[in-house]
C-alpha positions in Angstrom: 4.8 -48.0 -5.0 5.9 -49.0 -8.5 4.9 -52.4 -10.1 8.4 -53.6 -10.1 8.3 -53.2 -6.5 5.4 -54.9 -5.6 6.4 -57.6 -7.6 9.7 -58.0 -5.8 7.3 -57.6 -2.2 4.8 -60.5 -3.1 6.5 -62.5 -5.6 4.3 -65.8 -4.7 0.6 -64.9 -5.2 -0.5 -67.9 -3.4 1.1 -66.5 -0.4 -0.9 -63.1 -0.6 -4.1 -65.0 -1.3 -3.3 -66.7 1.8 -2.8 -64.1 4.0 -6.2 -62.5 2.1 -8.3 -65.5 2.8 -6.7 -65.3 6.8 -8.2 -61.8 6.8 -11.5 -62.3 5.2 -11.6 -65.6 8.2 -10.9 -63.1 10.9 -13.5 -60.6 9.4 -16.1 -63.9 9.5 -15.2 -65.2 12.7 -15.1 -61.9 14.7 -18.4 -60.3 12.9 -20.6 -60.1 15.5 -18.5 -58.2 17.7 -17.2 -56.0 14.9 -20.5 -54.8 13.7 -21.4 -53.9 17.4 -18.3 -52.0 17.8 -18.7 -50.5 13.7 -21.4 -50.8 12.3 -22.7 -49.3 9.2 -18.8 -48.2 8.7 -16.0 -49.6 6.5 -13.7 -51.4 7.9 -10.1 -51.8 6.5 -8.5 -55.4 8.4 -5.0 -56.4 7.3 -3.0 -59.4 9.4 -5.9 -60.5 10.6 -6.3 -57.4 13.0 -8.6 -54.1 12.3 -6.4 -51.4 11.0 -8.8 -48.6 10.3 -12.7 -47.5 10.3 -14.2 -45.0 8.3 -17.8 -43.5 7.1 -16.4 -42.9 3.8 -14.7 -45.8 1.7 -12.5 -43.5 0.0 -11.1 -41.6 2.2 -10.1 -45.0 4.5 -8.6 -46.5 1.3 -6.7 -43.1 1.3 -5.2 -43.7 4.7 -4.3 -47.3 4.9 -2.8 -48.0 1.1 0.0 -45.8 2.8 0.3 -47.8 5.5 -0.1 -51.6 4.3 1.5 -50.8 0.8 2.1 -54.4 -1.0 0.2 -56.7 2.5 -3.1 -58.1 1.4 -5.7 -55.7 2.6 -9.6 -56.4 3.2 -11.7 -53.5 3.1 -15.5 -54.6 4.2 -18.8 -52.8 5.2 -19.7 -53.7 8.5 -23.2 -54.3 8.1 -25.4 -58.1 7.8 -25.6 -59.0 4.8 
């Protein structure tokens, strides 16, 4: 996707920090059960919902910039920290 693009998709940066902080919240408020179900994995959460899991950071970055293109995108290791 070209700049111009994702300029025209998220025009008002408050409104993709927004939905960014919303997925960071869901990531905090469902960690517990999402290190039981993937832990020591990378998790990839966009709309407040899991999208992907991977060993491998790259390769899940790989899959889901296709997918989400512009939408704010959290990409966390699911481990205690």
């Amino acid at each position: 996707m070209t700049t111009a693009k994702r300029k025209q998709s998220y025009r008002d940066r408050a409104a993709y920090m927004r939905e960014w902080r919303k997925n960071i919240s869901y990531y905090e408020n469902h960690k517990r059960e999402l290190l039981k179900k993937y832990r020591n994995k990378w998790i990839a959460i966009t709309n407040q919902e899991v999208l992907d899991v991977d060993k491998d950071r790259l390769a899940l970055y790989d899959r889901v910039l296709k997918t989400v293109g512009d939408k704010p995108l959290l990409v966390t290791e699911g481990r205690e920290k």
